[in-house]
C-alpha positions as CSV (number, residue, x, y, z in Angstrom):
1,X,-31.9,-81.0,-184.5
2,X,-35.2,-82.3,-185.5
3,X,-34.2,-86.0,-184.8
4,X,-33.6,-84.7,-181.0
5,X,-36.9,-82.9,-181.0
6,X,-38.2,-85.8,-182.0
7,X,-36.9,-87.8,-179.4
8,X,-37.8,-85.3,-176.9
9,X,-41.7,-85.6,-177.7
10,X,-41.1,-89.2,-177.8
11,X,-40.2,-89.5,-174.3
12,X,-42.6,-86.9,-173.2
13,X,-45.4,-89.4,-174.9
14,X,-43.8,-92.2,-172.9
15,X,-43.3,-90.8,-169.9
16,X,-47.4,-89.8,-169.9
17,X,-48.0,-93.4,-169.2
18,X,-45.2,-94.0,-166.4
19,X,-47.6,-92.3,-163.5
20,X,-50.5,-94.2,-164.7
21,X,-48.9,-97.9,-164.9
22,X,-46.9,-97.4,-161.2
23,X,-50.1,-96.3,-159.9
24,X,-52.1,-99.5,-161.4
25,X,-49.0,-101.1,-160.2
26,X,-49.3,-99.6,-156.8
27,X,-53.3,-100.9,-156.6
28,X,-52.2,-104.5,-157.6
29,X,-49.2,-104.5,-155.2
30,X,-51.4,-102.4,-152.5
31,X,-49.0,-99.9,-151.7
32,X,-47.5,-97.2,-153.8
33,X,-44.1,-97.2,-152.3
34,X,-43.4,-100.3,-152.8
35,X,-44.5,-100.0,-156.6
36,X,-42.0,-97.4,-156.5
37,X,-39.2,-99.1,-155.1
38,X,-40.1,-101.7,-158.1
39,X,-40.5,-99.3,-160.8
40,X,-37.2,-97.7,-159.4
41,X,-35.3,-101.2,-159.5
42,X,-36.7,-102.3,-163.2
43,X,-34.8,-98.6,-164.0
44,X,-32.2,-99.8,-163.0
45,X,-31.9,-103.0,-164.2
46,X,-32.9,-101.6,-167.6
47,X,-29.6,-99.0,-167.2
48,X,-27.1,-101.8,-166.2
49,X,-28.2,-103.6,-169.8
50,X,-28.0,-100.8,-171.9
51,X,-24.7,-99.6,-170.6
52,X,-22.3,-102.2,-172.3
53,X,-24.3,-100.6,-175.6
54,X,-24.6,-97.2,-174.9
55,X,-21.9,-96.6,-172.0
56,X,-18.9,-94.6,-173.3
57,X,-14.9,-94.1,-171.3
58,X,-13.7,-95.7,-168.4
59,X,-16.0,-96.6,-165.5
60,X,-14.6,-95.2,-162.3
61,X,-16.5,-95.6,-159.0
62,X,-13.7,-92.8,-157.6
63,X,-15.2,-90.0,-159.2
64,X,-18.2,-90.0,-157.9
65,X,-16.1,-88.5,-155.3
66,X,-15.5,-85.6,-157.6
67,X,-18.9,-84.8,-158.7
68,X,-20.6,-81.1,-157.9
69,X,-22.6,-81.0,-154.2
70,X,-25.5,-81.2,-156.5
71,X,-25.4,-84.3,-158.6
72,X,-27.5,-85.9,-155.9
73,X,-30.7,-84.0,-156.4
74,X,-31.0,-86.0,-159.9
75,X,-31.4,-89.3,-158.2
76,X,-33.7,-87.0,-155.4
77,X,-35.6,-85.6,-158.1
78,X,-36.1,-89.0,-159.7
79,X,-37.7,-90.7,-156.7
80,X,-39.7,-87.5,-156.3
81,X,-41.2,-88.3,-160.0
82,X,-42.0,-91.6,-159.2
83,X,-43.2,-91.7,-155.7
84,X,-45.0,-88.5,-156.0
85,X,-46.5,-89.3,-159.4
86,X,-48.0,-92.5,-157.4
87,X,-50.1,-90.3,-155.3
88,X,-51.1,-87.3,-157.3
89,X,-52.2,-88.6,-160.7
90,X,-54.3,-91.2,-159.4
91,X,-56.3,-87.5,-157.7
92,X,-56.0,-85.5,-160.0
93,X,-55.7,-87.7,-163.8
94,X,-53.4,-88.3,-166.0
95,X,-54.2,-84.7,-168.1
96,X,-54.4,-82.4,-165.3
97,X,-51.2,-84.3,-164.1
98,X,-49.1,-83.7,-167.0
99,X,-50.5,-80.2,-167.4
100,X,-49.3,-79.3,-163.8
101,X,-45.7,-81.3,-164.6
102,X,-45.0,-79.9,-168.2
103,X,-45.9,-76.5,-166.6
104,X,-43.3,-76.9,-163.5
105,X,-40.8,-78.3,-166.0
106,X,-41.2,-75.1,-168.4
107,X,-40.5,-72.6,-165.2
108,X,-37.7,-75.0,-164.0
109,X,-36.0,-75.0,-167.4
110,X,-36.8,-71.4,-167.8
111,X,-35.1,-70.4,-164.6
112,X,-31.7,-72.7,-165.3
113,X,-31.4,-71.5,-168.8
114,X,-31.9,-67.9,-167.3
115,X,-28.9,-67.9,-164.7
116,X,-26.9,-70.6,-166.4
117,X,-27.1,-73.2,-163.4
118,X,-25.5,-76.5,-163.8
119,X,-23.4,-75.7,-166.3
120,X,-25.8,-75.0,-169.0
121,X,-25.2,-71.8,-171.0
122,X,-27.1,-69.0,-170.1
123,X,-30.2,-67.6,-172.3
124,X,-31.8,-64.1,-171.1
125,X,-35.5,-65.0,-170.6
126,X,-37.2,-62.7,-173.1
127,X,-40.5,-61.7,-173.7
128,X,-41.5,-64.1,-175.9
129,X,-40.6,-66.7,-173.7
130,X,-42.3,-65.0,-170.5
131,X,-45.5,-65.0,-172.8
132,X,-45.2,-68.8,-173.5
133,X,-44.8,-69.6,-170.3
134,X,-47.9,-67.7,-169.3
135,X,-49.6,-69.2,-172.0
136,X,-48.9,-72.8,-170.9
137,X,-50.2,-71.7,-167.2
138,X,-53.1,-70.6,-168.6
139,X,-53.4,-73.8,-170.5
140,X,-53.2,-75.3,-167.3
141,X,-55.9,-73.2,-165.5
142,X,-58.2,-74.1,-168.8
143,X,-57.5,-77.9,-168.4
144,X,-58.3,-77.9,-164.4
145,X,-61.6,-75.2,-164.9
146,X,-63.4,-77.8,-167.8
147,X,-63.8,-80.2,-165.1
């Protein structure tokens, strides 16, 4: 378990520095869309490498056919992350940011684990973790108010 928790914080450190290279890269290239649509495309090529490593089971293009309604708001979401990180952090800085997206991500994850959506098991939202999460929008009021 700690290996994964590991990871986790690894690609939460990594992904600090995603908003604040696209939007250098959206300076240099003069428009942040179309740093998106590069960032987006460099994802992608980076995926179709790793896949004959890390891909497992047969590749079939047919079920995608098959695949829940909402399997599509992941890509959405995605482009949402990078074209809106484009704009905002650039406004508001990389702390306040990540504050504001480690804050939405805590309710988001808070609210699937609580009803069980997309087939993730469901876990009762206690008080501990209520307290936690008012803790980390707290955090976030404290980060935005030392300015």
């Amino acid at each position: 378990m700690w290996v994964y928790l590991l990871a986790a914080a690894f690609i939460g450190f990594a992904f600090s520095f995603q908003p604040v290279i696209n939007a250098s890269m959206g300076a240099a290239l003069g428009s942040p869309m179309i740093a998106a649509v590069v960032s987006v495309v460099l994802t992608l090529l980076c995926l179709l490498l790793l896949l004959p490593v890390f891909g497992s089971g047969e590749v079939r293009l047919s079920s995608v056919s098959e695949l829940p309604w909402w399997s599509v708001i992941g890509g959405m979401i995605g482009v949402l992350i990078v074209a809106g990180s484009l704009s905002v952090a650039p406004v508001t800085g990389a702390a306040m940011f990540f504050v504001c997206v480690v804050a939405g991500q805590l309710f988001g994850a808070t609210i699937i684990d609580h009803f069980g959506l997309f087939g993730f098991a469901r876990q009762s939202l206690s008080f501990g973790k209520l307290a936690g999460l008012l803790l980390v929008l707290g955090g976030a009021l404290l980060v935005r108010l030392s300015d």
